[in-house]
N, C-alpha and C positions, 0 to 999 in steps of 0.2 A: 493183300499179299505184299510181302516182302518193305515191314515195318521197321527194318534195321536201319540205325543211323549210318546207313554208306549212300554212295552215288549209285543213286537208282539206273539211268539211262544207262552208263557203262556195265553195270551189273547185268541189265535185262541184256544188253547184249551180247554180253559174252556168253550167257546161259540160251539164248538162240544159237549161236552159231555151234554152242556145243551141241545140242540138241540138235541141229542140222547135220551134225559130224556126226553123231553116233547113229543115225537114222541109214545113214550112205554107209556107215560099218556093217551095217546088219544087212547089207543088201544081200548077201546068200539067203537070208530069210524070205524076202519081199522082191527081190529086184527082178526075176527069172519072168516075171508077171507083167514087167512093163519096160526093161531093157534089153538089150542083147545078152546073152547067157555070158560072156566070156568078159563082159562089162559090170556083170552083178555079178560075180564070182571073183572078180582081180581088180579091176579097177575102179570100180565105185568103192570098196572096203579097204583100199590101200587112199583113196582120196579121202576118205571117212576120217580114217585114224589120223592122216595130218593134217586134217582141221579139227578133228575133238582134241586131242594131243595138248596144242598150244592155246587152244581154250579153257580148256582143263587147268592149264598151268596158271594162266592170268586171274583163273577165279581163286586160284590159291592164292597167289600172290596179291595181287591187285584188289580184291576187296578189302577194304580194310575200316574199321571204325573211325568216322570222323574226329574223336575225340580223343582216343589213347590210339591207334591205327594199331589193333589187335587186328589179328589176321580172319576176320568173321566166315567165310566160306569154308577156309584152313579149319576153324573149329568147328562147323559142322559135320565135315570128311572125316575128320581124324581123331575128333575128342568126343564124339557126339554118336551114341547106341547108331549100327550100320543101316538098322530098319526107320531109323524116324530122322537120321542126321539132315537131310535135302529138303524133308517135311517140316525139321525145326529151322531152317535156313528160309523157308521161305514166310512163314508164320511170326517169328520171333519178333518184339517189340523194343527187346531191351539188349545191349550190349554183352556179352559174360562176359565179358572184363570189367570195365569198368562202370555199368549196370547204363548207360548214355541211352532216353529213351529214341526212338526215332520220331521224323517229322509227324 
């Protein structure tokens, strides 16, 4: 997984913590099971959202191809069919810009 020429570490981590963030968003779903009600209802999905938020943003911005620094996350989100764009983002081998394979 995740064969794109970018910074592997920064990347894996910015898609944990968004994945952390969006997990504490859904706490109306899940949380009533293992938190206080008025904690999975307010405040675990308000801390959610400001940690998926500025996660979210950095994989836009901040990944970027080694070689032309095409915005590779940013094309998966935004130029990339909505059902497979996160599946081609982690799979992918090769650049779409500038075709750069990865390590």
């Amino acid at each position: 997984m995740l064969k794109l020429p970018v910074n592997r570490f920064g990347t894996w981590l910015l898609l944990a913590i968004m994945i952390i963030g969006g997990a504490l968003a859904a706490a109306p779903a899940w949380g009533r099971f293992v938190l206080p009600e008025e904690v999975a209802l307010l405040t675990a999905p308000l801390i959610g959202v400001f940690i998926f938020v500025p996660a979210f943003v950095g994989l836009c911005t901040l990944v970027r191809c080694r070689k032309c620094r095409y915005r590779v996350f940013w094309h998966a989100v935004a130029r990339r069919n909505h059902q497979d764009g996160i599946g081609w983002f982690l799979t992918a081998a090769h650049c779409p810009e500038c075709g750069e394979p990865g390590p």
